[in-house]
C-alpha positions in Angstrom: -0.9 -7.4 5.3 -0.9 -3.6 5.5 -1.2 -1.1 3.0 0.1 2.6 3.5 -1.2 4.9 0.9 0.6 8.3 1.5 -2.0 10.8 -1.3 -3.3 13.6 -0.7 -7.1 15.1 -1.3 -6.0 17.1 -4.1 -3.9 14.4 -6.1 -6.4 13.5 -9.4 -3.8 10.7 -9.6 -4.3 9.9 -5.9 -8.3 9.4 -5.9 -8.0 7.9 -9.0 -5.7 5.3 -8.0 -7.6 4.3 -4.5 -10.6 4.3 -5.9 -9.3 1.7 -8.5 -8.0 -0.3 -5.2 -11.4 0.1 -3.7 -13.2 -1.4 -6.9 -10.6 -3.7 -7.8 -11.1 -5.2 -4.2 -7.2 -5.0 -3.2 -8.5 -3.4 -0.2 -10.3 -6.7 0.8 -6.9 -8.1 0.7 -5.0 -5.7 2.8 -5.5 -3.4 5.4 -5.7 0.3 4.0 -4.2 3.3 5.9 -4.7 6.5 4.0 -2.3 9.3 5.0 -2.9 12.7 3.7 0.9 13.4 2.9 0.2 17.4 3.2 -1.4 17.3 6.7 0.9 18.5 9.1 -0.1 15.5 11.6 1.6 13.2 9.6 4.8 14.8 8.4 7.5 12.9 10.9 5.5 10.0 9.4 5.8 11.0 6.0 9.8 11.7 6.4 10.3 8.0 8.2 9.1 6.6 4.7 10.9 8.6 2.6 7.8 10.3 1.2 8.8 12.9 -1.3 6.1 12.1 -4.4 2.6 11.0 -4.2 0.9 8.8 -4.4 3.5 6.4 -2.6 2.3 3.4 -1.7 4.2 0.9 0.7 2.5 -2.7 1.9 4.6 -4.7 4.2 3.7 -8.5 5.8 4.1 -8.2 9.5 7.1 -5.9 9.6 8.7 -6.6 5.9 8.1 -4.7 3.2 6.8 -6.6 0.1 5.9 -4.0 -2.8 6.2 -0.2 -3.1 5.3 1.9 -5.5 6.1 6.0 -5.9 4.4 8.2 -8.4 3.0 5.5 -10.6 1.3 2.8 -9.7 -0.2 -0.7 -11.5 -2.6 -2.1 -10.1 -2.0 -5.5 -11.1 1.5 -5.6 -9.7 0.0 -4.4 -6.4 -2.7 -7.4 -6.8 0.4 -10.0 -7.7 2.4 -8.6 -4.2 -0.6 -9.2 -2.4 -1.5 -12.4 -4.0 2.5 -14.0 -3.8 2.7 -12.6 -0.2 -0.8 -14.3 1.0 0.4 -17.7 -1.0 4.1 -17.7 0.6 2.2 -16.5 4.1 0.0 -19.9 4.2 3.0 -22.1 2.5 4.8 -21.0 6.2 1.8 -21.8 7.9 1.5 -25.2 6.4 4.6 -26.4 6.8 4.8 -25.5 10.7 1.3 -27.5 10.9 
């Protein structure tokens, strides 16, 4: 799973809320990209997924997505997604065993 994590540097909200992934241990779970929304580098990016409000959080399995979040963000829904998406994900893999 892959978790894009459009914040910026200078969003309290933003550091707050990654760091709580990083302690919670969601990060263990998915594969964090951080995108500073306000770096020029990224803003095509940022405009292909509708970024308009940080933080906005998107985490997609293979190439759905499965949870996003814009603005606000709880961390235990995040931590259900990941949780339902990893328990569907090896459900489809026992059933083609």
């Amino acid at each position: 799973m892959r978790m894009l994590f459009f914040a910026s540097q200078n969003c309290r909200k933003c550091n707050v809320i990654l760091n709580a992934i990083k302690q919670s241990g969601i990060d263990k779970l998915v594969s964090l990209e951080y995108i500073d929304a306000f770096d020029d580098a990224h803003e095509k990016f940022c405009d292909k997924h509708d970024v308009d409000e940080l933080p906005h959080i998107k985490i997609y399995n293979g190439d759905k997505l499965v949870y996003e979040s814009v603005g606000q963000c709880d961390l235990s829904d995040i931590k259900i997604a990941c949780d339902q998406t990893r328990v569907k994900f090896n459900l489809s893999k026992q059933k083609k065993a």
